[in-house]
C-alpha positions in Angstrom: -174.7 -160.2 -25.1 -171.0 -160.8 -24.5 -168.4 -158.5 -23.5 -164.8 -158.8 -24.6 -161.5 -157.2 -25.6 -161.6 -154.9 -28.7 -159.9 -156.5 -31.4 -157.9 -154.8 -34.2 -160.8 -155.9 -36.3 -163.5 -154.2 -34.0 -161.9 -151.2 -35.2 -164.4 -149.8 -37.6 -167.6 -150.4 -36.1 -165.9 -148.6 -32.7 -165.3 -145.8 -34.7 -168.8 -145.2 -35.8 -170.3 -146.1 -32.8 -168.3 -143.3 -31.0 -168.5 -140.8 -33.8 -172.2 -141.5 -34.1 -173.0 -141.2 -31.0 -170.7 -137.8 -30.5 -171.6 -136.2 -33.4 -175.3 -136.8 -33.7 -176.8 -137.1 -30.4 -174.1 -134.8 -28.3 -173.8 -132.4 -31.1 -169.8 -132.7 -30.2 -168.3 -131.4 -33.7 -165.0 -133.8 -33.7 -163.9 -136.1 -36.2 -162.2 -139.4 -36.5 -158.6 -138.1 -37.0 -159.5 -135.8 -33.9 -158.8 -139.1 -31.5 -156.2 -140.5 -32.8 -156.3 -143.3 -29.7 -158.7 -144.8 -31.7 -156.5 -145.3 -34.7 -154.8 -148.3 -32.6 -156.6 -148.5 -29.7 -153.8 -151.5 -28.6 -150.8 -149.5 -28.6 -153.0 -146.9 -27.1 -155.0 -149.0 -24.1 -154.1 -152.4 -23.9 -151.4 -151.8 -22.2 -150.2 -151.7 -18.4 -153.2 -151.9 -15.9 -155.0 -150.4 -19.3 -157.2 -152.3 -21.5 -160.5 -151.7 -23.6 -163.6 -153.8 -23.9 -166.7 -153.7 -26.8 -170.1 -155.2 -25.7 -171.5 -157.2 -28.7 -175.0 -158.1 -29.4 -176.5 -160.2 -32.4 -173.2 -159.8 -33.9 -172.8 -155.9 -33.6 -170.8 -153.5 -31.3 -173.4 -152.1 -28.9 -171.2 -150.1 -26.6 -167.5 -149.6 -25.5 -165.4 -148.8 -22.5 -161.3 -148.4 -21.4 -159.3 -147.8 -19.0 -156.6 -146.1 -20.0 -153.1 -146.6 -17.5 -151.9 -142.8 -16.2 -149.3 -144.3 -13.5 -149.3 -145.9 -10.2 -151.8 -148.2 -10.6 -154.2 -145.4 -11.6 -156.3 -145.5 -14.5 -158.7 -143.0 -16.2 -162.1 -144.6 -17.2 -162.6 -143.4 -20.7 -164.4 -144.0 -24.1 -167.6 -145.1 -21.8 -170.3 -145.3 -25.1 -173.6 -147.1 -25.7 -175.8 -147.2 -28.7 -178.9 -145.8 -27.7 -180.8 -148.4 -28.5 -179.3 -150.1 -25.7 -179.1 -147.8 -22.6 -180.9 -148.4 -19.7 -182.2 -151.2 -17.6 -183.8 -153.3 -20.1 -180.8 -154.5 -21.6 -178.1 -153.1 -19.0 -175.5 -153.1 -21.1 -173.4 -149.5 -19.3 -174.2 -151.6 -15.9 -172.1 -154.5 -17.8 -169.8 -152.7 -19.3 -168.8 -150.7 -15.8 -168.8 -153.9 -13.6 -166.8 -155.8 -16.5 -163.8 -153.0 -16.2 -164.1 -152.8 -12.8 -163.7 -156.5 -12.0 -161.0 -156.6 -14.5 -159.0 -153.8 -12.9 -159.7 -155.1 -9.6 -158.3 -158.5 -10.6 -155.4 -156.7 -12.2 -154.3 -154.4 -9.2 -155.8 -151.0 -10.1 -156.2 -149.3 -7.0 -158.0 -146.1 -8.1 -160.2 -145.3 -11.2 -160.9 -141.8 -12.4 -163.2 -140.3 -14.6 -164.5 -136.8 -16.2 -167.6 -135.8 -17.6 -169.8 -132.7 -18.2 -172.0 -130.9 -16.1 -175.1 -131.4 -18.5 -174.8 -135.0 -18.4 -176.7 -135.7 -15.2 -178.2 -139.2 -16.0 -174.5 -139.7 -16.1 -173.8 -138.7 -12.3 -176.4 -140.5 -11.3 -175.0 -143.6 -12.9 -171.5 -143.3 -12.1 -172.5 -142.5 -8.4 -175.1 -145.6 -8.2 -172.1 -147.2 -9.0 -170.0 -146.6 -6.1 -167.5 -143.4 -8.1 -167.6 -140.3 -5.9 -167.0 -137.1 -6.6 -164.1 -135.2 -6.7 -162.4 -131.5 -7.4 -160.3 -131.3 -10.4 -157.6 -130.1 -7.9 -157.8 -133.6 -6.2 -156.9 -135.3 -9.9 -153.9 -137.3 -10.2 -150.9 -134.7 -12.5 -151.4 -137.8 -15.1 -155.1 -137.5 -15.7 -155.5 -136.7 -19.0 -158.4 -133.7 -18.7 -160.5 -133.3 -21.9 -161.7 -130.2 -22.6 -165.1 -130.7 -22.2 -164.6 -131.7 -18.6 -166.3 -130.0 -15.9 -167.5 -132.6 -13.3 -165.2 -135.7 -12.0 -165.1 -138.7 -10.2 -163.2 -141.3 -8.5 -163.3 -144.9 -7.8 -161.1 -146.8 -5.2 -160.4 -150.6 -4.5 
């Protein structure tokens, strides 16, 4: 298992991991044109203190993560995705995925990370707490955190 920096020709197989994993397991009815920061994910997150990272396995994409650069040295954790084949401690490929980013951003002098999720995804808070994010009100949220609308619940990480 390696983790590295999506390429322009990881594109594809990001795509339909995402999608996949949006469409059939969350029941989330969005398409590809619908996230259009996937279209060129450089221009989009590779950028700043922003970057974003695929975790390959036997040759295939196996999960994603980014951090995308909202100001300040702030950065919102987006695009967190793992094939669910993969997830959990077996293989601990979100574990990976999360300490990869947050070495990287520490290295690259992020001093905050912030997050939203949903309400329903509690295996999620547990994760993102276990690993050191607390929570946060969405009044507390930086003006350039960009708030999805399925966001209910969010976190915060600081260096």
């Amino acid at each position: 298992m390696e983790i590295l920096k999506c390429l322009p020709e990881h594109k594809r197989e990001v795509i339909d991991l995402i999608l996949g994993i949006q469409i059939n397991e969350f029941g989330i009815s969005i398409t590809e044109v619908e996230q259009p920061d996937l279209q060129d994910i450089a221009s989009f997150y590779q950028k700043g203190k922003g970057n974003f990272w695929v975790c390959k396995y036997q040759n295939s994409i196996i999960g994603t993560i980014s951090l995308l650069d909202i100001g300040d040295g702030i950065t919102a954790l987006r695009k967190m995705f793992v094939s669910p084949k993969y997830r959990g401690k077996e293989y601990g490929v979100s574990v990976s995925l999360l300490q990869h980013s947050l070495n990287w951003a520490k290295s690259n002098d992020v001093k905050s990370i912030y997050l939203g999720t949903t309400t329903q995804f509690l295996a999620a808070h547990r994760f993102y707490e276990k690993n050191g994010f607390i929570e946060v009100s969405k009044s507390k949220l930086p003006g350039t955190f960009p708030i999805m609308s399925v966001d209910s619940k969010f976190y915060m990480y600081s260096f």
